[in-house]
N, CA, C and O atoms as a Maestro MAE file, in Angstrom:
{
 s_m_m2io_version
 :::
 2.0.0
}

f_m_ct {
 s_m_title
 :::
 protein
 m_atom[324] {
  # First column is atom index #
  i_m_mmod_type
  r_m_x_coord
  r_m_y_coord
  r_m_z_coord
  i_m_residue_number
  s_m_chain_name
  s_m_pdb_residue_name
  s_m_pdb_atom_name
  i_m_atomic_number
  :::
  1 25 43.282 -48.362 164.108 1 A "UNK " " N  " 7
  2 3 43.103 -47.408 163.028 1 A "UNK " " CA " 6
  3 2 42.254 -48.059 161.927 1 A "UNK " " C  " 6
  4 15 42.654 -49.060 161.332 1 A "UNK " " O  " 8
  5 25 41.081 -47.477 161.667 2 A "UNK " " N  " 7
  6 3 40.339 -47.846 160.208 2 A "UNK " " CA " 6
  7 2 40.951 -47.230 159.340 2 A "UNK " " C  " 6
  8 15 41.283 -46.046 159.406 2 A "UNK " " O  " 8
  9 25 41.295 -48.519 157.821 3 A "UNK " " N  " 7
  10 3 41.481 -47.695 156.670 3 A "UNK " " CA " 6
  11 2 40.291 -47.922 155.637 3 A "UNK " " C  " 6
  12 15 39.126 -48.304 155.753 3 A "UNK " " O  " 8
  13 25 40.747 -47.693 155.035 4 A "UNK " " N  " 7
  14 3 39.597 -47.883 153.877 4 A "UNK " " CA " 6
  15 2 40.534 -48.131 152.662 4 A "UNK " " C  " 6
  16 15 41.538 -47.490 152.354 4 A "UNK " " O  " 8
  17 25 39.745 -49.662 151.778 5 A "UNK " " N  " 7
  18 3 40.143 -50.469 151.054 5 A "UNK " " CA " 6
  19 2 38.979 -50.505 149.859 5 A "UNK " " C  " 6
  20 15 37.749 -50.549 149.834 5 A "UNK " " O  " 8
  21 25 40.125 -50.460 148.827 6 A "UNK " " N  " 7
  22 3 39.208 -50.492 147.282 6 A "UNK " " CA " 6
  23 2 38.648 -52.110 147.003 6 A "UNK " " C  " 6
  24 15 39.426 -53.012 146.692 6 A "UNK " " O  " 8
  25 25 37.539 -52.258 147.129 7 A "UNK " " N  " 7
  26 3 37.491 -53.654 146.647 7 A "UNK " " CA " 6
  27 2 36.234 -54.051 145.636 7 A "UNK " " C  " 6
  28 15 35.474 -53.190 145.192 7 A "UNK " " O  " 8
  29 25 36.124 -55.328 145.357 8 A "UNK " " N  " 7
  30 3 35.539 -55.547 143.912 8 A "UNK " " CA " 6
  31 2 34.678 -57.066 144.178 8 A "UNK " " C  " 6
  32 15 35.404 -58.045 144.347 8 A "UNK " " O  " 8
  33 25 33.616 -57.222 144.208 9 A "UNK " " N  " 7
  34 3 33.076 -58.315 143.992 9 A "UNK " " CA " 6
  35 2 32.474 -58.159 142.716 9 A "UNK " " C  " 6
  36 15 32.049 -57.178 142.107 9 A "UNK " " O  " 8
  37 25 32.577 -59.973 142.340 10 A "UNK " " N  " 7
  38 3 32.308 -60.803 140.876 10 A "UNK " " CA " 6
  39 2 31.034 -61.061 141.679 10 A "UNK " " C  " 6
  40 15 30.922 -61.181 142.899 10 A "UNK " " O  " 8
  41 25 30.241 -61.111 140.871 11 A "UNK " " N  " 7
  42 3 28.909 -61.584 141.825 11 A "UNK " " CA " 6
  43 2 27.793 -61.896 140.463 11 A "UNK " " C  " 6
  44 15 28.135 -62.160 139.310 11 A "UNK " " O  " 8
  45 25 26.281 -61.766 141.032 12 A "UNK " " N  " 7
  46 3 25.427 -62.344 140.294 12 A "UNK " " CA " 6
  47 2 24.761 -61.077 140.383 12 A "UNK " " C  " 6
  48 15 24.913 -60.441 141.427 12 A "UNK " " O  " 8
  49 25 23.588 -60.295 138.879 13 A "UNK " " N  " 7
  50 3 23.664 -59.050 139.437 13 A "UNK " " CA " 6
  51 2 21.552 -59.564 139.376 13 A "UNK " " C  " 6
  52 15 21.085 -60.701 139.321 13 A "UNK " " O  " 8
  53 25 21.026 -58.644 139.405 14 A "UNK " " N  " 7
  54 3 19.679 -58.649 139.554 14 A "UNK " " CA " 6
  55 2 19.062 -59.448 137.668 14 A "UNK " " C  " 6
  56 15 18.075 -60.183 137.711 14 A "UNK " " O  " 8
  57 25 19.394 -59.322 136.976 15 A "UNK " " N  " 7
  58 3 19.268 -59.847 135.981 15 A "UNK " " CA " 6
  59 2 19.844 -61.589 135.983 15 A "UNK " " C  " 6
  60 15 19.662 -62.459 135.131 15 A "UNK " " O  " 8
  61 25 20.340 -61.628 136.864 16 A "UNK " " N  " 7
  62 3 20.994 -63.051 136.730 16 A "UNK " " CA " 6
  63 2 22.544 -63.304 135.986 16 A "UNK " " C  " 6
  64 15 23.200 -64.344 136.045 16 A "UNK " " O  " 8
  65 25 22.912 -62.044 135.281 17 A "UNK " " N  " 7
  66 3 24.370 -61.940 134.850 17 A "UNK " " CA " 6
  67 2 25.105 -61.795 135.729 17 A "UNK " " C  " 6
  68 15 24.880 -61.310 136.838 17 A "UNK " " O  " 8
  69 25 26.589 -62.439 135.062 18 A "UNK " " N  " 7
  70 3 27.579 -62.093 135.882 18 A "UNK " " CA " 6
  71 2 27.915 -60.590 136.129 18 A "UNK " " C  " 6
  72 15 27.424 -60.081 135.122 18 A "UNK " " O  " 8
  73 25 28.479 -59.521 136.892 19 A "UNK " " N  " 7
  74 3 28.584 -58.558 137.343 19 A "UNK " " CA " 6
  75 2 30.079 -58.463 137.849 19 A "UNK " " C  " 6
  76 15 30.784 -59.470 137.897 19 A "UNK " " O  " 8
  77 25 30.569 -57.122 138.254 20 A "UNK " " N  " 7
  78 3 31.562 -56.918 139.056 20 A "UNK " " CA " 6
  79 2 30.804 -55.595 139.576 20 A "UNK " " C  " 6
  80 15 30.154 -54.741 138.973 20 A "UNK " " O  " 8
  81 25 31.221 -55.800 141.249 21 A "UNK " " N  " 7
  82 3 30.290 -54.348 142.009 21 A "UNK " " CA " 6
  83 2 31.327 -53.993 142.891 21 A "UNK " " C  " 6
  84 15 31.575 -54.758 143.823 21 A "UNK " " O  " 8
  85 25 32.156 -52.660 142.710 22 A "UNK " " N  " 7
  86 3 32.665 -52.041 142.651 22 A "UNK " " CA " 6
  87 2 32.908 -51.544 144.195 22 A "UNK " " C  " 6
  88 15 31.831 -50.948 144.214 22 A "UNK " " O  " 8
  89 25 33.529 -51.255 145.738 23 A "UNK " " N  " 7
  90 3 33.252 -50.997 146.562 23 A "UNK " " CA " 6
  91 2 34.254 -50.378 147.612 23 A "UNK " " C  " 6
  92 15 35.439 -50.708 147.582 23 A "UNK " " O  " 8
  93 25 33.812 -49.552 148.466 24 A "UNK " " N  " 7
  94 3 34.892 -48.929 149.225 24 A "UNK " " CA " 6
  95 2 34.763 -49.401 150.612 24 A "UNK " " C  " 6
  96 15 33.826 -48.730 151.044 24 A "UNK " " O  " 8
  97 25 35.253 -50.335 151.753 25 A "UNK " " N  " 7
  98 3 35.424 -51.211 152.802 25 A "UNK " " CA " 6
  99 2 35.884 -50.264 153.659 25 A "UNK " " C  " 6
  100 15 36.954 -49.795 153.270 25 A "UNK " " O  " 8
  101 25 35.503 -49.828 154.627 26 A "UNK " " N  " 7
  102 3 36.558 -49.674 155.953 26 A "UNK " " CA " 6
  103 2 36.742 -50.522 157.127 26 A "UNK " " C  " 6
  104 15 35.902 -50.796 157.984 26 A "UNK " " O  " 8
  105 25 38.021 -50.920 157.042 27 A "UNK " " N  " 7
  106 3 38.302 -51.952 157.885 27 A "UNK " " CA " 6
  107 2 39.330 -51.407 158.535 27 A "UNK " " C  " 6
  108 15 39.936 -50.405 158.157 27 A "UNK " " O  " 8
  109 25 39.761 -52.603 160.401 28 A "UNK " " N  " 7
  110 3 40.951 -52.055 160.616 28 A "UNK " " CA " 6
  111 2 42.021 -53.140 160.384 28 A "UNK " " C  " 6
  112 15 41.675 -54.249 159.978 28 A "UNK " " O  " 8
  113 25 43.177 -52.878 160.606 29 A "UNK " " N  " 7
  114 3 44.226 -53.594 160.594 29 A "UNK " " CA " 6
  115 2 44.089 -54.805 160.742 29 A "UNK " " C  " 6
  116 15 44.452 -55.595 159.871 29 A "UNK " " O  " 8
  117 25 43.713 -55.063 161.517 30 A "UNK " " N  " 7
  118 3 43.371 -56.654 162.398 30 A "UNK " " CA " 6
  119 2 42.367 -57.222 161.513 30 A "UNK " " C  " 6
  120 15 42.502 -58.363 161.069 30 A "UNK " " O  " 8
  121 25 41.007 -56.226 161.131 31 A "UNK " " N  " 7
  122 3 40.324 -57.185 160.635 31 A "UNK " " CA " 6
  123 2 40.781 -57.411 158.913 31 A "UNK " " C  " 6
  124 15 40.347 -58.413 158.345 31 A "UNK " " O  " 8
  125 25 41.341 -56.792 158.429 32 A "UNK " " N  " 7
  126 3 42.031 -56.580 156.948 32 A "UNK " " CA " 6
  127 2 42.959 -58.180 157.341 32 A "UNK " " C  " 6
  128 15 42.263 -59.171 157.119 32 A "UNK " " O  " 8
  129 25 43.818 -58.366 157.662 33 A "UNK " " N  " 7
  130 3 44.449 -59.366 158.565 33 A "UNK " " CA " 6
  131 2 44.178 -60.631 158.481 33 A "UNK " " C  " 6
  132 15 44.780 -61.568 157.957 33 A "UNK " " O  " 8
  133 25 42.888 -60.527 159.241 34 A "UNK " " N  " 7
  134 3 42.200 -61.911 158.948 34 A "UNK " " CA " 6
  135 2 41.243 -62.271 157.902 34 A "UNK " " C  " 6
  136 15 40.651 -63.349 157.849 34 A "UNK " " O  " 8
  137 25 41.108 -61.153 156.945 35 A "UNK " " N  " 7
  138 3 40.229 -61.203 155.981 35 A "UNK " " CA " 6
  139 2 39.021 -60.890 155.833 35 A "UNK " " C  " 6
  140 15 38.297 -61.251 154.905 35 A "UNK " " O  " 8
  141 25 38.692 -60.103 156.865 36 A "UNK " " N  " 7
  142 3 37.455 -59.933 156.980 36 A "UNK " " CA " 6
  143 2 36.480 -58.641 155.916 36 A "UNK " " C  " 6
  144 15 35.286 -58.350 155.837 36 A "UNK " " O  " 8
  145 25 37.606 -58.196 155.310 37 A "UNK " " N  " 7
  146 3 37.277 -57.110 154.601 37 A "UNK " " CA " 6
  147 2 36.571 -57.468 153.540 37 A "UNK " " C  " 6
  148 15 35.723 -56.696 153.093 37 A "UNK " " O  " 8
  149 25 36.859 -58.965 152.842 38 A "UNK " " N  " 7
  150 3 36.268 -59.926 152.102 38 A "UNK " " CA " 6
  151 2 35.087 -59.972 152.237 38 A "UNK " " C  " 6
  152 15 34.391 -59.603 151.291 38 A "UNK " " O  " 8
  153 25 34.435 -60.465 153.521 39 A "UNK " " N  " 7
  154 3 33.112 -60.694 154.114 39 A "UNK " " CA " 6
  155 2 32.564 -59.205 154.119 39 A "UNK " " C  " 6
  156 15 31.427 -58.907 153.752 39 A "UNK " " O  " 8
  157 25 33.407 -58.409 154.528 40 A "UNK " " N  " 7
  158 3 32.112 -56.853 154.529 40 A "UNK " " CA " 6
  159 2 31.727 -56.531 153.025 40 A "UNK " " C  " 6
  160 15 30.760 -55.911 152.583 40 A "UNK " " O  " 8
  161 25 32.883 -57.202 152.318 41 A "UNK " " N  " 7
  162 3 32.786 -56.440 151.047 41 A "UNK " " CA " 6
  163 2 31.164 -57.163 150.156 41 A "UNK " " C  " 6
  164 15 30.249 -56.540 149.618 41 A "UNK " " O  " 8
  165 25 31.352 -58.582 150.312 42 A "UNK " " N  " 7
  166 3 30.400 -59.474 149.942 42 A "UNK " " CA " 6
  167 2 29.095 -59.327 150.938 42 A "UNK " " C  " 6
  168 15 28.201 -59.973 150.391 42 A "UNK " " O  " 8
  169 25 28.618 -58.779 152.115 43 A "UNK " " N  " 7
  170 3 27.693 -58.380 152.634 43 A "UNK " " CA " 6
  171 2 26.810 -57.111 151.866 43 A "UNK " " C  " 6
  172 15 25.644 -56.985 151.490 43 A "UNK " " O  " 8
  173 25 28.035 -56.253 151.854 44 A "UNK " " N  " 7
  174 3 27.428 -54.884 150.837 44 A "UNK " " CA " 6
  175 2 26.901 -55.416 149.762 44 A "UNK " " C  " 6
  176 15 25.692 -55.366 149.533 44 A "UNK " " O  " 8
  177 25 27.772 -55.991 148.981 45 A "UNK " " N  " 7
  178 3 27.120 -56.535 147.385 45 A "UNK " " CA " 6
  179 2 25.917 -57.024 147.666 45 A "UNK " " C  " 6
  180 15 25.061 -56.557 146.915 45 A "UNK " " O  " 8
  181 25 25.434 -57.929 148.605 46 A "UNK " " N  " 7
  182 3 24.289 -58.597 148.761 46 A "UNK " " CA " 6
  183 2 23.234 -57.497 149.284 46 A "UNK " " C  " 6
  184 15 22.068 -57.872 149.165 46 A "UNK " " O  " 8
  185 25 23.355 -56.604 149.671 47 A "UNK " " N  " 7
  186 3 22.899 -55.543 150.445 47 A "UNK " " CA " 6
  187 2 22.224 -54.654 149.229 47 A "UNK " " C  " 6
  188 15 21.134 -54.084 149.278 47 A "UNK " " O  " 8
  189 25 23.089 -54.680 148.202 48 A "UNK " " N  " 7
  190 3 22.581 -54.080 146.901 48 A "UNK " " CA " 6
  191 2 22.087 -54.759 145.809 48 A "UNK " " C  " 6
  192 15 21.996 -54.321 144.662 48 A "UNK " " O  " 8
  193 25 21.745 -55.935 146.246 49 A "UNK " " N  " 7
  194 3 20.640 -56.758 145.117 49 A "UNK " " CA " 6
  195 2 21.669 -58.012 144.601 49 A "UNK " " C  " 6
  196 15 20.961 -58.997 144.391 49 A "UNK " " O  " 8
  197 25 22.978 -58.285 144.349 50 A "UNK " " N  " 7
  198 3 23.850 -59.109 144.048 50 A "UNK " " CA " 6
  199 2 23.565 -60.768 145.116 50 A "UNK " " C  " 6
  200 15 23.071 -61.091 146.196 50 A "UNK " " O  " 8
  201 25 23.989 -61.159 144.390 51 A "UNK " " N  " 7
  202 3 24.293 -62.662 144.967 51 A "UNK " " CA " 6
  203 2 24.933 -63.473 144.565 51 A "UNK " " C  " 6
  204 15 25.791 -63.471 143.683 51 A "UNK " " O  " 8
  205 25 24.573 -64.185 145.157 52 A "UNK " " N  " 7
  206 3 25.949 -65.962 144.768 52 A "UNK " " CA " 6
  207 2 25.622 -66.517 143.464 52 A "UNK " " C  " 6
  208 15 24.593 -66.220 142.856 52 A "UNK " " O  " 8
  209 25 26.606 -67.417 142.990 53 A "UNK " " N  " 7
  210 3 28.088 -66.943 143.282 53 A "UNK " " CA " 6
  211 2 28.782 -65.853 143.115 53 A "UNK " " C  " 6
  212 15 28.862 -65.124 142.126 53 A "UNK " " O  " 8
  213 25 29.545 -65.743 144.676 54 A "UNK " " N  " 7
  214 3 30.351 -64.026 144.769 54 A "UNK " " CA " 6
  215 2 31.648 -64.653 145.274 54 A "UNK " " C  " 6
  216 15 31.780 -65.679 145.940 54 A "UNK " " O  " 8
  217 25 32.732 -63.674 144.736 55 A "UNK " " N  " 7
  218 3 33.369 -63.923 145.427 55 A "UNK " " CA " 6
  219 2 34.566 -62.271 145.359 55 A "UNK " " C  " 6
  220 15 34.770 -61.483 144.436 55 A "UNK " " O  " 8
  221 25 34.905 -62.302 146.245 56 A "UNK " " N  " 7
  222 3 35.446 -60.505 146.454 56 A "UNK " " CA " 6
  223 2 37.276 -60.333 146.526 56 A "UNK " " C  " 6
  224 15 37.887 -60.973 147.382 56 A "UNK " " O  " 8
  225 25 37.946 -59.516 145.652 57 A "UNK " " N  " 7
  226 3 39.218 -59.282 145.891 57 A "UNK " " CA " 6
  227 2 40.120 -57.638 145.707 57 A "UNK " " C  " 6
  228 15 40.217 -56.813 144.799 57 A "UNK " " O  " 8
  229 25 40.548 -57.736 146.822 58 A "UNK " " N  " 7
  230 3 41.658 -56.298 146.615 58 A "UNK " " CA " 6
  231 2 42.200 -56.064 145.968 58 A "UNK " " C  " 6
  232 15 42.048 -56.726 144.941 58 A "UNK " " O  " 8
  233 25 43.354 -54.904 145.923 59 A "UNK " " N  " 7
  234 3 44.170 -54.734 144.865 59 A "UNK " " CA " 6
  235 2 45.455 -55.193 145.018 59 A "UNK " " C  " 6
  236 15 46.372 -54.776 144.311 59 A "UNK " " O  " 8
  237 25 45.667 -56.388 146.267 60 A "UNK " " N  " 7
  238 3 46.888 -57.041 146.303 60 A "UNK " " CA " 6
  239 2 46.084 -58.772 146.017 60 A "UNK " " C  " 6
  240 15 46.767 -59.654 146.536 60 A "UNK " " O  " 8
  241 25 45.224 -59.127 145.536 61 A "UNK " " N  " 7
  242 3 44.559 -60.408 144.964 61 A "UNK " " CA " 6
  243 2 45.253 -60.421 143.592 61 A "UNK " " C  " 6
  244 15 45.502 -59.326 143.088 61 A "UNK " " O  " 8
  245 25 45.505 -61.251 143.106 62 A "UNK " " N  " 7
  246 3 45.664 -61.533 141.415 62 A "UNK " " CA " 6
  247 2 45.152 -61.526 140.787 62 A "UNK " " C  " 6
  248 15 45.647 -61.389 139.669 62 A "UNK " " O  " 8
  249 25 43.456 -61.691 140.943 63 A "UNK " " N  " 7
  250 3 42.096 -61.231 140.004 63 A "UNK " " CA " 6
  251 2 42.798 -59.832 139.852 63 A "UNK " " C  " 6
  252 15 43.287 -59.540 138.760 63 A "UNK " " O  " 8
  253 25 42.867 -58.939 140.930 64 A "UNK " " N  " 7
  254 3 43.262 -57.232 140.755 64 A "UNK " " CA " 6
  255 2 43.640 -56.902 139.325 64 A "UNK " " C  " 6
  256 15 43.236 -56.181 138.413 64 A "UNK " " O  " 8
  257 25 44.809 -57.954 139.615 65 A "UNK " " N  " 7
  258 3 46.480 -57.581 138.446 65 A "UNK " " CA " 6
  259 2 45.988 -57.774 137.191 65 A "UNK " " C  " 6
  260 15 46.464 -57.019 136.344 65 A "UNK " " O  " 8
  261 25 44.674 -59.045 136.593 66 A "UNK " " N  " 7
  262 3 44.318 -59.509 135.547 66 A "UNK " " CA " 6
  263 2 43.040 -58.528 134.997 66 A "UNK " " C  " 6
  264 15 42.626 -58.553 133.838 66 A "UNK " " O  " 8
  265 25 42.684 -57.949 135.716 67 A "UNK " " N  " 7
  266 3 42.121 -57.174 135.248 67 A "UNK " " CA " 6
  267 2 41.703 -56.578 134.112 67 A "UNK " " C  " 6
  268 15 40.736 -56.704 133.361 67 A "UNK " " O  " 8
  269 25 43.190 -55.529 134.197 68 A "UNK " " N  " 7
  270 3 43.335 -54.491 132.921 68 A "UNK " " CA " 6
  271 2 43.849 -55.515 131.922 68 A "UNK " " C  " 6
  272 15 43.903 -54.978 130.816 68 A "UNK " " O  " 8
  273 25 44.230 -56.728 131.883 69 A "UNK " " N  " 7
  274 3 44.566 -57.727 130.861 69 A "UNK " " CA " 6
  275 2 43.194 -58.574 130.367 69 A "UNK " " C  " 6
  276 15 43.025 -59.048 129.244 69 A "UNK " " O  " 8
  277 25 42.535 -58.619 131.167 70 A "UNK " " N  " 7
  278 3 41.322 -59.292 130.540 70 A "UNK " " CA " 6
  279 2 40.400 -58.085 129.963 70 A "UNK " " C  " 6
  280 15 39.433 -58.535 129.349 70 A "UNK " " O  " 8
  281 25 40.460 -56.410 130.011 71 A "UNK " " N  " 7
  282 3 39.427 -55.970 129.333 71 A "UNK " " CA " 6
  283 2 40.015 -55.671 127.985 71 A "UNK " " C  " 6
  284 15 39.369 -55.264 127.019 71 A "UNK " " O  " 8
  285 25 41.451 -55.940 128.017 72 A "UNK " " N  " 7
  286 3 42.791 -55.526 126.614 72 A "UNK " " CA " 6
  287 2 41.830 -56.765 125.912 72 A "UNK " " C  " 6
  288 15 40.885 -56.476 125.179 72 A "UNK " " O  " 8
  289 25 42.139 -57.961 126.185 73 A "UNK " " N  " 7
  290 3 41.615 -59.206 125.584 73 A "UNK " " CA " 6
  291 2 40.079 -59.122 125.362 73 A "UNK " " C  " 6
  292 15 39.764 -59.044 124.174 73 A "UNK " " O  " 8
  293 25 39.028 -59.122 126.283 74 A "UNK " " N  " 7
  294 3 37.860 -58.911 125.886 74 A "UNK " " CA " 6
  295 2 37.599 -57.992 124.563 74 A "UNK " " C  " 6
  296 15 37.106 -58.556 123.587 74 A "UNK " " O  " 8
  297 25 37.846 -56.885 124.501 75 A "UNK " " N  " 7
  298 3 37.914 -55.327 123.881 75 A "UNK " " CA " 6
  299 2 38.742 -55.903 122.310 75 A "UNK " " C  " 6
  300 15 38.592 -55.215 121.301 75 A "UNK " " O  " 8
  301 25 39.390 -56.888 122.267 76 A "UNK " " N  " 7
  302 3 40.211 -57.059 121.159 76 A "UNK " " CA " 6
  303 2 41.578 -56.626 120.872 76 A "UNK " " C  " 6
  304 15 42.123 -56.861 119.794 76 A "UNK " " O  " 8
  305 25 42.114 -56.013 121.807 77 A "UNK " " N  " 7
  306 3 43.119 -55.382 121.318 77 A "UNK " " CA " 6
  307 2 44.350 -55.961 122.003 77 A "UNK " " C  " 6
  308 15 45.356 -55.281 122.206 77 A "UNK " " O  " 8
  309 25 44.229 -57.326 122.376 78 A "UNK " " N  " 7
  310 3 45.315 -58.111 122.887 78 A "UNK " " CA " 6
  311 2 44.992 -59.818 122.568 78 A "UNK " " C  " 6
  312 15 43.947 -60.351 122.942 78 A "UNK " " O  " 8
  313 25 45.877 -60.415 121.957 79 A "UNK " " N  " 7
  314 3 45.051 -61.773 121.798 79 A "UNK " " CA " 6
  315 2 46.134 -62.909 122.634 79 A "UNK " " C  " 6
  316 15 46.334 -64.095 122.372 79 A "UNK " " O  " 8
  317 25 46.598 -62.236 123.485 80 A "UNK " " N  " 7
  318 3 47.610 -62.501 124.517 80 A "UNK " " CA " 6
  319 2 46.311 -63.716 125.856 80 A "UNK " " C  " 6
  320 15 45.319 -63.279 126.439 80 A "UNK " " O  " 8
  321 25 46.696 -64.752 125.909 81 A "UNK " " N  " 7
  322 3 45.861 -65.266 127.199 81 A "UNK " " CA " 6
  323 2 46.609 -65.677 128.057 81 A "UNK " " C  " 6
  324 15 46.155 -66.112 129.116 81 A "UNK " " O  " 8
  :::
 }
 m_bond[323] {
  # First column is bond index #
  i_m_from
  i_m_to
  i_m_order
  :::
  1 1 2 1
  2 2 3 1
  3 3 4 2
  4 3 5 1
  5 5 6 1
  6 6 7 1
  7 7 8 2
  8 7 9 1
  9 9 10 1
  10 10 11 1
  11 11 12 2
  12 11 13 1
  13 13 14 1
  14 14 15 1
  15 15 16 2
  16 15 17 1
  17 17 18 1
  18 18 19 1
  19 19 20 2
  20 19 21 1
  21 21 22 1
  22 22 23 1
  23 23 24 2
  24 23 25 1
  25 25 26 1
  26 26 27 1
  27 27 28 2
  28 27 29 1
  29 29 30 1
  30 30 31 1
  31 31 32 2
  32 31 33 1
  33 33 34 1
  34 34 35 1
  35 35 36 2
  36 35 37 1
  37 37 38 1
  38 38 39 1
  39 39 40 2
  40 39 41 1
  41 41 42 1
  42 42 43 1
  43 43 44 2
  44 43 45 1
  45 45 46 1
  46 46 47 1
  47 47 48 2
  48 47 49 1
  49 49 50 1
  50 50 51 1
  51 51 52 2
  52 51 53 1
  53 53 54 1
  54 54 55 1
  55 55 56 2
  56 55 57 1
  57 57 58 1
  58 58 59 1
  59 59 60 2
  60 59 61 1
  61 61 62 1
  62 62 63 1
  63 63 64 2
  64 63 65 1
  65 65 66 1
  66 66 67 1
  67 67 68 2
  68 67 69 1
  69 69 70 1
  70 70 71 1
  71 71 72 2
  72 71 73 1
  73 73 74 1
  74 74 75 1
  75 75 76 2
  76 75 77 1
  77 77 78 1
  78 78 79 1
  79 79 80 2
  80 79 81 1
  81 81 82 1
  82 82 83 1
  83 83 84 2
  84 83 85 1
  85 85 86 1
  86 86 87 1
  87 87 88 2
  88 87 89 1
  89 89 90 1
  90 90 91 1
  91 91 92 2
  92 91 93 1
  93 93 94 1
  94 94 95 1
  95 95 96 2
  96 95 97 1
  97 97 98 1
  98 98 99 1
  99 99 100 2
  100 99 101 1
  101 101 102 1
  102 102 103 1
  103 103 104 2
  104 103 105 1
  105 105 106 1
  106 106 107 1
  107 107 108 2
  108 107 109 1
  109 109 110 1
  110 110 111 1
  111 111 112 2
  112 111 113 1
  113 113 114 1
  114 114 115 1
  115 115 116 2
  116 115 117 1
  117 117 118 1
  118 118 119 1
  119 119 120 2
  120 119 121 1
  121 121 122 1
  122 122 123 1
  123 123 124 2
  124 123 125 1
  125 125 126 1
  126 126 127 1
  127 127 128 2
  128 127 129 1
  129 129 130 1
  130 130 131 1
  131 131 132 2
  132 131 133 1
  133 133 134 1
  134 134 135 1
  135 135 136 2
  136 135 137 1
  137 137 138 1
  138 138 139 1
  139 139 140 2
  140 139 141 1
  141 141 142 1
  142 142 143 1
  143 143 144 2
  144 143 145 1
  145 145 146 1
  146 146 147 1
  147 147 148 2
  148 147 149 1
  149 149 150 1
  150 150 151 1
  151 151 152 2
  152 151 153 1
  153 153 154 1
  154 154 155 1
  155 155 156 2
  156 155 157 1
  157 157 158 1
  158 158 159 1
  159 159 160 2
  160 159 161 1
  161 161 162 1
  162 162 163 1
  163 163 164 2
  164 163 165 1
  165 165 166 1
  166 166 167 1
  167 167 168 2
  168 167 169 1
  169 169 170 1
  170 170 171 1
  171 171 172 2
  172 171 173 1
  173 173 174 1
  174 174 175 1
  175 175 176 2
  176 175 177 1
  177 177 178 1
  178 178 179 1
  179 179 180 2
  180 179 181 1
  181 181 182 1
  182 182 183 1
  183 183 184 2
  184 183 185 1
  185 185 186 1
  186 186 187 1
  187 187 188 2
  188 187 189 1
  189 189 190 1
  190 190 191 1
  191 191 192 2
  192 191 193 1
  193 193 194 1
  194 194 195 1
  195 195 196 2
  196 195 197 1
  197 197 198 1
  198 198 199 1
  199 199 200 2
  200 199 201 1
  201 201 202 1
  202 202 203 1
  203 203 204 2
  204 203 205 1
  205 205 206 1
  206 206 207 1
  207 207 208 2
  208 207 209 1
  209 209 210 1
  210 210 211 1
  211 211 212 2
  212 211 213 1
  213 213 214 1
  214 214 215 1
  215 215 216 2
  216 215 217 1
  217 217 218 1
  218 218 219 1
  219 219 220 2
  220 219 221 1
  221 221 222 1
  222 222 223 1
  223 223 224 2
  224 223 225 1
  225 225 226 1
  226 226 227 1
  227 227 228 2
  228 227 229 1
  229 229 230 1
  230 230 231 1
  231 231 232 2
  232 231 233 1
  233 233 234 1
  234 234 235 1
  235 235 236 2
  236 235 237 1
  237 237 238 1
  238 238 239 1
  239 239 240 2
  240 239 241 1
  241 241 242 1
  242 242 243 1
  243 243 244 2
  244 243 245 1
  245 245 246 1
  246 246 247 1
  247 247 248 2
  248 247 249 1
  249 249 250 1
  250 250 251 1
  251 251 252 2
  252 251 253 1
  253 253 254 1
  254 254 255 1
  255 255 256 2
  256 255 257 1
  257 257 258 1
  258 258 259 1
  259 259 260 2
  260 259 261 1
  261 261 262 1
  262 262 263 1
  263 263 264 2
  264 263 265 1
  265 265 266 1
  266 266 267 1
  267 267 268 2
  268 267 269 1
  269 269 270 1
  270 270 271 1
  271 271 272 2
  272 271 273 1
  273 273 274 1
  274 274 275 1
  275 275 276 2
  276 275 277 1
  277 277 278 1
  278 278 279 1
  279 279 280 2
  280 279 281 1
  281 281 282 1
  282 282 283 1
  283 283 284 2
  284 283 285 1
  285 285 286 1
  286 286 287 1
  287 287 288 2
  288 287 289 1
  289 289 290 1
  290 290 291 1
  291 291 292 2
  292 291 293 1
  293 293 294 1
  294 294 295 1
  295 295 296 2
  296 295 297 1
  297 297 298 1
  298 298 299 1
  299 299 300 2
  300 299 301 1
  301 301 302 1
  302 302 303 1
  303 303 304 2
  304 303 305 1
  305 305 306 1
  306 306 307 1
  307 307 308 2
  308 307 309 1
  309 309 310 1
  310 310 311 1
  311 311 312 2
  312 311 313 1
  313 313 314 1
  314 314 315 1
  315 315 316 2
  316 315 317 1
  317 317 318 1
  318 318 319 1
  319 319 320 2
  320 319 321 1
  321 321 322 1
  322 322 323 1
  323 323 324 2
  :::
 }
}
């Protein structure tokens, strides 16, 4: 069974800034598993002008969870680190 997985690469964007590129994976079980959803995800990014350093995580990664805490902090409205 293919599902399809929300995922997110940090990457390098065409300007040379850091970036996050945003992406929807379909993978199956097995390959989700071994991680491979990682690698499709970081193929696409590169596919759309991004590059290294990349590195790609789901919404069960801990980058995920820090997220909405790092744009509270960026944004000012948390001085929580």
């Amino acid at each position: 069974m293919i599902n399809r997985f929300r995922m997110t690469a940090l990457a390098t964007n065409a300007e040379g800034s850091p970036d996050l590129y945003l992406i929807f994976v379909e993978a199956t079980d097995l390959q989700y598993n071994e991680g491979q959803h990682y690698d499709m995800a970081l193929a696409r990014a590169e596919d759309k002008g991004y590059w290294a350093p990349m590195i790609a995580f789901d919404r069960n990664d801990a980058a995920s969870g820090t997220l909405r805490h790092a744009t509270a902090f960026m944004e000012g409205e948390t001085d929580e680190v």
